[in-house]
N, CA, C and O of each residue as an XYZ file, in Angstrom:
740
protein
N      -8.783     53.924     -6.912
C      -7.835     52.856     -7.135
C      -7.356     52.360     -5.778
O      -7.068     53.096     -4.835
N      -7.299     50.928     -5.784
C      -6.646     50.226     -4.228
C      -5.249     50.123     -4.765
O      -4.838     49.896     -5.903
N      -4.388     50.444     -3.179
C      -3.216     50.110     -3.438
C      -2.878     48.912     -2.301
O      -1.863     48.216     -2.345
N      -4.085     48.793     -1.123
C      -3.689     48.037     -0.156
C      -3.671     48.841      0.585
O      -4.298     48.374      1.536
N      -3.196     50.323      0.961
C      -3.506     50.530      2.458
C      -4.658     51.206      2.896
O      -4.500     52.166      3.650
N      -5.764     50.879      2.561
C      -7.298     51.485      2.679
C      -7.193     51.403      3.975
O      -6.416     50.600      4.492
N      -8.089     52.359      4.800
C      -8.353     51.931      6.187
C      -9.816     51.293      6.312
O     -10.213     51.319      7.477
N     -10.334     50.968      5.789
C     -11.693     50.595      5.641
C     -11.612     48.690      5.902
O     -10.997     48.142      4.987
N     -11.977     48.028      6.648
C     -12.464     46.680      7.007
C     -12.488     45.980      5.372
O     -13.148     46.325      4.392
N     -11.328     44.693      5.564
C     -11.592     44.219      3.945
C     -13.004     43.319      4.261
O     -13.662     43.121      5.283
N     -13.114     42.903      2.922
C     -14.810     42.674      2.551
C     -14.623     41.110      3.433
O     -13.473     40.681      3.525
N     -15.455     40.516      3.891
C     -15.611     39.207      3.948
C     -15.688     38.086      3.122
O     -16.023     38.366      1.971
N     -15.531     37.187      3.291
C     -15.762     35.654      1.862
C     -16.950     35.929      2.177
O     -17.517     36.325      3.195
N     -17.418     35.494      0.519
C     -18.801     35.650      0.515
C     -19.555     34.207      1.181
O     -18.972     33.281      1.745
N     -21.172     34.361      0.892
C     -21.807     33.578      1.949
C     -22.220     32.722      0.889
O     -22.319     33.326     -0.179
N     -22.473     31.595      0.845
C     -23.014     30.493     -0.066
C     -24.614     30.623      0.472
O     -25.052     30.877      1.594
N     -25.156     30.398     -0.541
C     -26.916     30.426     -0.564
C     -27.287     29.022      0.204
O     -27.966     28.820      1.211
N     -26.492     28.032     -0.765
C     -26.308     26.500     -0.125
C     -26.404     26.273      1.071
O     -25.374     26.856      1.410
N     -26.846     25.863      2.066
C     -26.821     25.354      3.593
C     -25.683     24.403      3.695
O     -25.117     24.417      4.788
N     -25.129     23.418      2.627
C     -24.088     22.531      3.300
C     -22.509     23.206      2.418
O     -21.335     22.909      2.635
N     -22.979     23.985      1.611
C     -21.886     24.790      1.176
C     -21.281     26.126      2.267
O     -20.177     26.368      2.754
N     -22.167     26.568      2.314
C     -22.059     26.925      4.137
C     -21.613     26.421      4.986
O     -20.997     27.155      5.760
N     -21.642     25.676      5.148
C     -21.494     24.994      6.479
C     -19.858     24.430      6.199
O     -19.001     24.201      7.052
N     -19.782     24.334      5.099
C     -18.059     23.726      4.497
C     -17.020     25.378      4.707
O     -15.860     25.573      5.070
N     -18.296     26.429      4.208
C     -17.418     27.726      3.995
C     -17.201     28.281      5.442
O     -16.382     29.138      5.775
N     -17.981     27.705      6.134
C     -17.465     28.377      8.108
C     -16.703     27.360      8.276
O     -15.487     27.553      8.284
N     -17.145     26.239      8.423
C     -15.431     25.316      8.399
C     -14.011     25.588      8.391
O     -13.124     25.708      9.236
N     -14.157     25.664      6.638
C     -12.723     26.260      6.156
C     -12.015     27.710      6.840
O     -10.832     27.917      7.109
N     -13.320     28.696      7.023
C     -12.781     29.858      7.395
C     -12.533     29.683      8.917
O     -11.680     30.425      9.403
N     -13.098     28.895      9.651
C     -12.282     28.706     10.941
C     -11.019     28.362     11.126
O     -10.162     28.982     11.755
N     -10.837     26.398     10.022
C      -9.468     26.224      9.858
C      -8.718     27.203      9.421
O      -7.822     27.338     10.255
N      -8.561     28.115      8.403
C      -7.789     28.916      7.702
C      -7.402     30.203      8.676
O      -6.366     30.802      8.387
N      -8.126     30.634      9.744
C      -8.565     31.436     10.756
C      -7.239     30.969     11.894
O      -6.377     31.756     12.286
N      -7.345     29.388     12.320
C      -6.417     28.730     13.007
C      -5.089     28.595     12.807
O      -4.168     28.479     13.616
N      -5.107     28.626     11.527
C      -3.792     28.532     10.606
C      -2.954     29.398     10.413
O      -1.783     29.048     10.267
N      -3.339     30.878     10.353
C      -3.194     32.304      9.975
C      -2.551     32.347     11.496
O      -1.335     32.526     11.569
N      -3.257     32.203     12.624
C      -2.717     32.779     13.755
C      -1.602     31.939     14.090
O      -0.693     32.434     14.757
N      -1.529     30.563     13.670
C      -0.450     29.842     13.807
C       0.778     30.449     12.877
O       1.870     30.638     13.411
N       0.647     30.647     11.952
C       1.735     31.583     11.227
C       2.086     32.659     11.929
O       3.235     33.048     12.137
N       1.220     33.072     12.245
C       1.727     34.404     13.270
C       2.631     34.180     13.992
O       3.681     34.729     13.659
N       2.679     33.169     15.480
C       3.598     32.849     16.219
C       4.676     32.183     15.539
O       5.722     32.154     16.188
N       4.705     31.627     14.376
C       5.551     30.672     13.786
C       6.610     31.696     13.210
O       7.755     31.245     13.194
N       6.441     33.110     12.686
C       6.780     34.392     12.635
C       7.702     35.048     13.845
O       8.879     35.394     13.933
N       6.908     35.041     14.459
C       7.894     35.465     15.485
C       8.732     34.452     16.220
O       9.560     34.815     17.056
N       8.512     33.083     15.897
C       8.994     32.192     16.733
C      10.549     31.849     15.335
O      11.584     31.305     15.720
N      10.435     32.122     14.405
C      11.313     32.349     13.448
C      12.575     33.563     13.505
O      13.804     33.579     13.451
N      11.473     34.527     13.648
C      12.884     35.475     14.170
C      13.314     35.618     15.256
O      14.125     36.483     15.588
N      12.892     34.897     15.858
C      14.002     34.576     17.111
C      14.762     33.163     17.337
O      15.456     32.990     18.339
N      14.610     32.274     16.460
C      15.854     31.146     15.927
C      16.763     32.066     15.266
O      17.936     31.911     15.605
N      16.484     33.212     14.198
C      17.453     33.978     13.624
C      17.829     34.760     14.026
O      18.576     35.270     13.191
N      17.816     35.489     15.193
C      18.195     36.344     16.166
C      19.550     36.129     17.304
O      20.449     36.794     17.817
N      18.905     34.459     17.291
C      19.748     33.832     18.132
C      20.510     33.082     17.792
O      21.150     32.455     18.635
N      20.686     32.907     16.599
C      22.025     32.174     15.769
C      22.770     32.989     15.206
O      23.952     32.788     14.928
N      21.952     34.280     14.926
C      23.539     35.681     14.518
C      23.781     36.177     15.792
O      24.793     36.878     15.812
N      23.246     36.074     16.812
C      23.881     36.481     18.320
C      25.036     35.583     18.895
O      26.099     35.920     19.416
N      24.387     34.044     18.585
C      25.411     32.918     18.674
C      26.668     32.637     18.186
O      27.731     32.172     18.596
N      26.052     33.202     16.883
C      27.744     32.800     16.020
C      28.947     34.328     16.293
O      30.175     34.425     16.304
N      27.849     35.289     16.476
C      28.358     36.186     16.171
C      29.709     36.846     17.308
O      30.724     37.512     17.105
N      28.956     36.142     18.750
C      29.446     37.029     20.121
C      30.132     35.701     20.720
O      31.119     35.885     21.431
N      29.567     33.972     20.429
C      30.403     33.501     21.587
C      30.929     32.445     20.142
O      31.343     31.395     20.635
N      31.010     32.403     19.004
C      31.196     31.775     18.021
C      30.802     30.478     18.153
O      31.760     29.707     18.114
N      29.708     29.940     18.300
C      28.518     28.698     18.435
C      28.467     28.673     17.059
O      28.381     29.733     16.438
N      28.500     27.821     16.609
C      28.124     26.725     15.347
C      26.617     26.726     15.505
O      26.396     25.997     16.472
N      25.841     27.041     15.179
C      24.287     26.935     14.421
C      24.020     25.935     13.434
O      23.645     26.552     12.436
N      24.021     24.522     13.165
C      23.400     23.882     11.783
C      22.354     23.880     11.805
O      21.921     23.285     10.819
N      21.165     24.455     12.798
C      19.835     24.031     12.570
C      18.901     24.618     12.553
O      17.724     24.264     12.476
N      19.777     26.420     12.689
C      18.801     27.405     12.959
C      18.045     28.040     11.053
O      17.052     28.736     10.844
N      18.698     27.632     10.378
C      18.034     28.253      8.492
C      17.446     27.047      8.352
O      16.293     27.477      8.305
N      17.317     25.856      8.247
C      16.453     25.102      8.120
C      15.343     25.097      8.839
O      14.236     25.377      8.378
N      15.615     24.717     10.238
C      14.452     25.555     10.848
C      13.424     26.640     10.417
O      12.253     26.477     10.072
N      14.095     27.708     10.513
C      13.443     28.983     10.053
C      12.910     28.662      8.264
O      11.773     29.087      8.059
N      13.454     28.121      7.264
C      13.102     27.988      6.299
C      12.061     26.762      6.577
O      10.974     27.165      6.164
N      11.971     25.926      6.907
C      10.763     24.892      7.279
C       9.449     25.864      7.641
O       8.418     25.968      6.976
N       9.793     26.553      8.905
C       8.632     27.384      9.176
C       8.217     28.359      8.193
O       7.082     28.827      8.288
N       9.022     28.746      7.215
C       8.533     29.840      6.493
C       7.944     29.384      5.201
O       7.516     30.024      4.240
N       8.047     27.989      5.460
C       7.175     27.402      4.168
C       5.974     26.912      4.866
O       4.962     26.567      4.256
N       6.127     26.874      6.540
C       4.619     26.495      6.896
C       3.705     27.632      6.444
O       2.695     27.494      5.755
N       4.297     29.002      7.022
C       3.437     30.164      7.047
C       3.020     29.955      5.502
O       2.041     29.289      5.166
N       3.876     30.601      4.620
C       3.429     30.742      3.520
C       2.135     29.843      2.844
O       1.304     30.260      2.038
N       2.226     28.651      3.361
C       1.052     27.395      2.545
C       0.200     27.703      3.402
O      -0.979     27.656      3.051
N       0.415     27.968      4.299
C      -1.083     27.729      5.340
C      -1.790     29.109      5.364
O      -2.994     29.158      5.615
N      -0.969     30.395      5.073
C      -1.929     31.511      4.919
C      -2.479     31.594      3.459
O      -3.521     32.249      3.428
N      -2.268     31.343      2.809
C      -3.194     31.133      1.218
C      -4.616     30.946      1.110
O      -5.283     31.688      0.389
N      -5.308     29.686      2.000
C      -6.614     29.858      2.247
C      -7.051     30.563      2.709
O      -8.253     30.514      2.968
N      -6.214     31.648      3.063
C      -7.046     32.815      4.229
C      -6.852     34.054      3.611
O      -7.629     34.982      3.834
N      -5.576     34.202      2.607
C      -5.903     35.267      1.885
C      -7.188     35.443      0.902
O      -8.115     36.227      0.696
N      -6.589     34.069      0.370
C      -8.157     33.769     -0.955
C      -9.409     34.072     -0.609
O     -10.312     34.458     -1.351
N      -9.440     33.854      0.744
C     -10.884     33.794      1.228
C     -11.559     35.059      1.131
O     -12.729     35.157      0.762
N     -10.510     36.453      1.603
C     -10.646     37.450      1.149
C     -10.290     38.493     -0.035
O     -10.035     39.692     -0.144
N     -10.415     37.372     -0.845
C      -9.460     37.627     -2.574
C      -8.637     39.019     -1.979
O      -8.908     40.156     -2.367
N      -7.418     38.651     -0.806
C      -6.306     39.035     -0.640
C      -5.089     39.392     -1.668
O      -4.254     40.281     -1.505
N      -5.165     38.686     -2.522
C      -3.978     38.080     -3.523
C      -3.811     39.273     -4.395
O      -4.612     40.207     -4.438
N      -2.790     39.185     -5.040
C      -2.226     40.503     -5.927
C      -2.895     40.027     -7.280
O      -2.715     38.971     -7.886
N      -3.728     41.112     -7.591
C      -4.329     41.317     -8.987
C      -4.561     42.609    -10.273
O      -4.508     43.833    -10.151
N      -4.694     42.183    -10.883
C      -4.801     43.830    -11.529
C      -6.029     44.172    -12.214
O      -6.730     43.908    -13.191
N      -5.864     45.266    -10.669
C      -7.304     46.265    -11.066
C      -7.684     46.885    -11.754
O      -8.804     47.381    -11.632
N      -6.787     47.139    -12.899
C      -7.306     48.043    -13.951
C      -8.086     47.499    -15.183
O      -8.717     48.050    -16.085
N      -7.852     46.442    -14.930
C      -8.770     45.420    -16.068
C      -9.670     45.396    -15.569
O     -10.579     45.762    -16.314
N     -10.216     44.961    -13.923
C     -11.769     44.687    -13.725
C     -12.099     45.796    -13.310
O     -13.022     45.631    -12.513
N     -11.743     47.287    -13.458
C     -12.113     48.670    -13.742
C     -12.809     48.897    -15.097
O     -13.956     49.297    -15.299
N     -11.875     48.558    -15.957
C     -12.530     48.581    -17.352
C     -13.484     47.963    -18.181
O     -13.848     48.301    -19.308
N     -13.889     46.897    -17.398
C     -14.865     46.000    -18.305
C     -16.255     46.226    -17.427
O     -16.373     46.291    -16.203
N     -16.907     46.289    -18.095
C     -18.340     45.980    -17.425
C     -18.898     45.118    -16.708
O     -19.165     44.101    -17.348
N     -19.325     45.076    -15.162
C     -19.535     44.154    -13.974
C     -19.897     42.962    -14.407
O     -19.428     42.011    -13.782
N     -20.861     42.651    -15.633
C     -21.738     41.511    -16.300
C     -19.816     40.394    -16.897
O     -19.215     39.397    -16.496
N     -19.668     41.261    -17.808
C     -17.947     40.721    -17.895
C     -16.958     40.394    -17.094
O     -16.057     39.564    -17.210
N     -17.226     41.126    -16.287
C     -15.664     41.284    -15.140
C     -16.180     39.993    -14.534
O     -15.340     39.117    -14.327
N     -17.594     39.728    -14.183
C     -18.135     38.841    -13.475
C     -17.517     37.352    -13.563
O     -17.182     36.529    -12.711
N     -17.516     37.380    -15.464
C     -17.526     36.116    -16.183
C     -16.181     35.911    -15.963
O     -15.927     34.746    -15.654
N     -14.850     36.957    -16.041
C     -13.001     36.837    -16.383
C     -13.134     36.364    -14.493
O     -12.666     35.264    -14.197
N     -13.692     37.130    -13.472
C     -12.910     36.561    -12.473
C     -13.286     35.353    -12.333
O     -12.366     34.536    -12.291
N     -14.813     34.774    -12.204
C     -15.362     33.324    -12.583
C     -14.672     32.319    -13.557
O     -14.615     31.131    -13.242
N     -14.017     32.879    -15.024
C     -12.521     32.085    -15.591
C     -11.395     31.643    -14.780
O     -10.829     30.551    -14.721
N     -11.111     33.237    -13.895
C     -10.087     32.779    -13.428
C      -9.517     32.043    -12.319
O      -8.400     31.571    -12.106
N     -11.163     32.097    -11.342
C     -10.963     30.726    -10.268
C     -11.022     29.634    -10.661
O     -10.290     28.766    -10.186
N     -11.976     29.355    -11.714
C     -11.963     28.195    -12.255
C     -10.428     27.504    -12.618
O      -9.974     26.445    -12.186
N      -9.863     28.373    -13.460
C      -8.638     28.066    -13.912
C      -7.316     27.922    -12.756
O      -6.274     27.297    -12.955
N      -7.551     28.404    -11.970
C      -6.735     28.512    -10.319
C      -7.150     27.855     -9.756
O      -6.239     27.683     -8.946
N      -8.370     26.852     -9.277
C      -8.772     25.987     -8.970
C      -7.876     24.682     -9.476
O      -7.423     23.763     -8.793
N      -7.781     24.900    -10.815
C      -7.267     23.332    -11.427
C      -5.699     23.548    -11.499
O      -4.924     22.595    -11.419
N      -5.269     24.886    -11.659
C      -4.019     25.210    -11.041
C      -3.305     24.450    -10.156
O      -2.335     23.713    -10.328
N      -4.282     24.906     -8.643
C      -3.828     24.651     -7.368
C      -4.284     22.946     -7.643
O      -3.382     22.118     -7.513
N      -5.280     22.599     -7.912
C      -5.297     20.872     -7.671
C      -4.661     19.922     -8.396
O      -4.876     18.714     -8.289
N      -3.795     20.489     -9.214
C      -2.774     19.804     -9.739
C      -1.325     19.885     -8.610
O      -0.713     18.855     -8.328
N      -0.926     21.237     -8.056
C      -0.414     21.412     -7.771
C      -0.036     20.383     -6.190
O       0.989     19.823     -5.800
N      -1.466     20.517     -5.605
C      -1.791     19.688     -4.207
C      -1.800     18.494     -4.703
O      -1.581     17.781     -3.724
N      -1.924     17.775     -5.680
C      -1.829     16.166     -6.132
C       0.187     16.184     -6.262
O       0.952     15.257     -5.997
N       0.462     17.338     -6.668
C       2.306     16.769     -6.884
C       2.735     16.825     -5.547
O       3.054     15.680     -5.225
N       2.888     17.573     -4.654
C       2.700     17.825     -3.351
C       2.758     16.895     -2.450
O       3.791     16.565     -1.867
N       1.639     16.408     -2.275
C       0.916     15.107     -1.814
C       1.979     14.188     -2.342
O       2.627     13.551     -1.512
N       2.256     14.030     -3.708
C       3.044     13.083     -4.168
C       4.512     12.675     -3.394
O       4.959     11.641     -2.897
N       5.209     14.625     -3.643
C       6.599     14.707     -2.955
C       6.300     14.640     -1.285
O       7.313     14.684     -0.587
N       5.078     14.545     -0.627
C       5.202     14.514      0.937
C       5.020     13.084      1.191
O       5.541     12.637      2.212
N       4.198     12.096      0.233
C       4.212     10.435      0.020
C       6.195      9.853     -0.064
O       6.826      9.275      0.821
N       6.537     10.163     -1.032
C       8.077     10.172     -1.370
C       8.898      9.970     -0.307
O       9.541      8.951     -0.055
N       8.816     11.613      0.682
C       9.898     12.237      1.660
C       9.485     11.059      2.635
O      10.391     10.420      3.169
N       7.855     10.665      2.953
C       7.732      9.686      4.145
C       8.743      8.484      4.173
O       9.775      8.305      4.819
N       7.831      7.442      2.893
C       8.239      6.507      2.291
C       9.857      6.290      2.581
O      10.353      5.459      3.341
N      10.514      7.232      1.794
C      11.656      6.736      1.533
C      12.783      7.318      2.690
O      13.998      7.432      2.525
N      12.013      7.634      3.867
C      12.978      8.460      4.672
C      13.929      9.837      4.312
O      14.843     10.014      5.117
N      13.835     10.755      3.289
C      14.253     11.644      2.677
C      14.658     12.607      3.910
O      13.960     12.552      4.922
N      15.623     13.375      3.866
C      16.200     14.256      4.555
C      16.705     15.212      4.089
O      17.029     15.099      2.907
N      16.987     16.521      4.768
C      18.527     16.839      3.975
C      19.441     16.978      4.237
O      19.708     16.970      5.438
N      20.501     17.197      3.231
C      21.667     17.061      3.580
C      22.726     17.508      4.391
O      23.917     17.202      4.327
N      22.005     18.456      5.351
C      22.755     18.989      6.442
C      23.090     17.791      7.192
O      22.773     16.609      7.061
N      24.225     18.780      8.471
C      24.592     17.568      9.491
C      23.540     17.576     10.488
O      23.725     17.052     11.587
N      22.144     18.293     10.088
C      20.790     18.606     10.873
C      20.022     17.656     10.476
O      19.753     16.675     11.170
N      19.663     17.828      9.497
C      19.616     16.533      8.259
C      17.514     16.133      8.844
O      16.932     15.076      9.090
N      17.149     17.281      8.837
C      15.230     16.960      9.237
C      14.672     16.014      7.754
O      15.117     15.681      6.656
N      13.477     15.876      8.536
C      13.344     14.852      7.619
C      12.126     15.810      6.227
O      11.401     16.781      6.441
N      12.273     15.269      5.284
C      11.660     16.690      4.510
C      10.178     16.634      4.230
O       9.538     17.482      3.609
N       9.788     15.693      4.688
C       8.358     15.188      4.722
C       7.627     16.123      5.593
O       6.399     16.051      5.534
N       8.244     17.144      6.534
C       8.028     17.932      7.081
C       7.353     19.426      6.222
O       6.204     19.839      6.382
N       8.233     19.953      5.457
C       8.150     20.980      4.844
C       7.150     20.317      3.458
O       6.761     21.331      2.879
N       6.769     19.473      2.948
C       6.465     19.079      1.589
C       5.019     18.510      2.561
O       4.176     18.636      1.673
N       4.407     18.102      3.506
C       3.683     18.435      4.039
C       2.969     19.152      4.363
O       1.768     18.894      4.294
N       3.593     20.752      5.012
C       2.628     21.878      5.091
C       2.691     22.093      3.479
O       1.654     21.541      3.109
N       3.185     22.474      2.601
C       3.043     22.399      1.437
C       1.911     22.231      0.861
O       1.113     23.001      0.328
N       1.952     20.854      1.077
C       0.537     19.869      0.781
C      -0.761     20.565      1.471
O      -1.519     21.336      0.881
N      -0.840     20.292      2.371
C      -1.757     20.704      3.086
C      -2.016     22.205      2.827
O      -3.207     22.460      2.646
N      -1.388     22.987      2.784
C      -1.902     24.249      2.321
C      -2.036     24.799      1.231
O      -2.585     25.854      0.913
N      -1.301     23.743      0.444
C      -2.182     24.589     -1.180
C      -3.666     23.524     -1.355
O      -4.746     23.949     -1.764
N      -3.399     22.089     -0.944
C      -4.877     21.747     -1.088
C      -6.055     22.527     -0.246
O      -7.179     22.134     -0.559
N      -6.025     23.507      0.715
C      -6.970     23.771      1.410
C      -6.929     25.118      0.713
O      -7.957     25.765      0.911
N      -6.088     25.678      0.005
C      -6.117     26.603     -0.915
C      -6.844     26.211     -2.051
O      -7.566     27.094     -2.513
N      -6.851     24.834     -2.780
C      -7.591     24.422     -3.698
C      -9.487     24.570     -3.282
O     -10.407     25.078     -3.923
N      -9.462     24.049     -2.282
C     -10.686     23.636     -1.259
C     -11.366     25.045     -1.612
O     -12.423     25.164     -2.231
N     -10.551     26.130     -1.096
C     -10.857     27.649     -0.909
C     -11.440     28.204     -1.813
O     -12.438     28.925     -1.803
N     -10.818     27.869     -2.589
C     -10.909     28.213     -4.399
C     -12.605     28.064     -4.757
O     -13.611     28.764     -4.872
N     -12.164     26.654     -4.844
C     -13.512     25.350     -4.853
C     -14.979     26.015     -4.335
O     -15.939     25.968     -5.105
N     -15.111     26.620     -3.033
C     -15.821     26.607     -2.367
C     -16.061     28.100     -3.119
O     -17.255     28.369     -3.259
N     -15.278     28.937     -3.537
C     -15.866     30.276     -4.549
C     -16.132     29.636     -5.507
O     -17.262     30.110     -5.631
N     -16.069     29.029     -6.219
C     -16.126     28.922     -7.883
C     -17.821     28.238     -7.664
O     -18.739     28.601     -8.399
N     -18.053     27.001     -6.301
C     -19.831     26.859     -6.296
C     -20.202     27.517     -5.710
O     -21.404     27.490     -5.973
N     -19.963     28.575     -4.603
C     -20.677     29.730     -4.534
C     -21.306     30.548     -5.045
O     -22.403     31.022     -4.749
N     -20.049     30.918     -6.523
C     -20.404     31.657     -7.667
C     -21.751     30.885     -8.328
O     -22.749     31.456     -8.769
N     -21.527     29.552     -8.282
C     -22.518     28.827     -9.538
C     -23.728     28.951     -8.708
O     -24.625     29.566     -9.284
N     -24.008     28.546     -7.530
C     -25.313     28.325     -6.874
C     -26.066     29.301     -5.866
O     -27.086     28.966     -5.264
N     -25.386     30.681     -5.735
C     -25.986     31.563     -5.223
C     -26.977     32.116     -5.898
O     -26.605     32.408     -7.035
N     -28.212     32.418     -5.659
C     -28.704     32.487     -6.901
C     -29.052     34.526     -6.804
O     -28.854     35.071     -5.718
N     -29.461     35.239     -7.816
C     -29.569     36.744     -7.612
C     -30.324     37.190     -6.187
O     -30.987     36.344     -5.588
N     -30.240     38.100     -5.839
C     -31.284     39.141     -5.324
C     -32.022     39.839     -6.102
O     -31.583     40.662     -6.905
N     -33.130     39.585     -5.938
C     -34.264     40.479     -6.101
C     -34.568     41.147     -5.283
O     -34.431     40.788     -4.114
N     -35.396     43.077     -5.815
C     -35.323     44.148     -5.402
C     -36.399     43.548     -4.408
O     -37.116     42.597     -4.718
N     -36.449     44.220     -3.127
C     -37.928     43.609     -2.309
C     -39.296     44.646     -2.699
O     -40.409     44.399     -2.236
């Protein structure tokens, strides 16, 4: 049984048989690759806006309006933008005791349901997205702090990272369809 702390190298995204499905799946895993490490610094570059606004308020009593928005902006970058990179390595929290119990020929078919179905999930999701980051531009949207960023910011990475999460998806679900078996040599 996995619980997550295996020491063993997680598996890689698989390889598309396809040559231009390939060539989309090193793509993505570079962007998603770029993205991941950008969360990283965006991480530490977060807890230290929050470090330094409970040091601020705390020792010389500085007023902070811009340090939780901030930090909450960035923590919605991380979050959208590492999704394609978990998926890639079906990272994501699932339960193993079901695709323990069914037979590989089955299990094959429920996880193949269930990208499919997470696929149209997420591309609904990246079309509303898209919608609310069209909106925030458009109409100059902000919030209501006396910081007051503009929110087209956060509904942006949003966008952008669940559609490349959709993409991610996408790029397993024709993998699945067009790889075709191995045969024994």
């Amino acid at each position: 049984m996995s619980h997550g702390f295996e020491l063993a190298p997680a598996k890689g995204p698989a390889v598309p048989d396809n040559p231009a499905l390939r060539a989309v799946s090193r793509l993505l895993d570079q962007l998603n690759t770029l993205l991941m490490r950008i969360s990283m610094a965006a991480l530490i570059i977060t807890s230290l806006v929050l470090t330094y606004a409970v040091v601020s308020r705390y020792f010389f009593n500085v007023p902070t309006d811009w340090q939780d928005e901030a930090a909450v902006f960035m923590l919605v970058g991380v979050t959208f933008f590492c999704t394609g990179y978990v998926q890639s390595y079906r990272g994501h929290i699932g339960i193993e005791s079901l695709a323990t119990m069914l037979p590989p020929a089955v299990n094959a078919v429920r996880a193949f349901f269930v990208d499919v179905v997470s696929c149209l999930f997420c591309a609904f999701f990246a079309w509303k997205s898209w919608t609310l980051f069209h909106e925030a531009w458009v109409d100059g949207q902000t919030t209501s702090s006396t910081f007051a960023p503009p929110l087209w910011i956060p509904y942006g990475m949003m966008a952008l990272g669940i559609s490349l999460l959709t993409l991610q998806i996408l790029v397993q679900v024709l993998t699945h369809v067009t790889n075709k078996k191995r045969m024994p040599a």
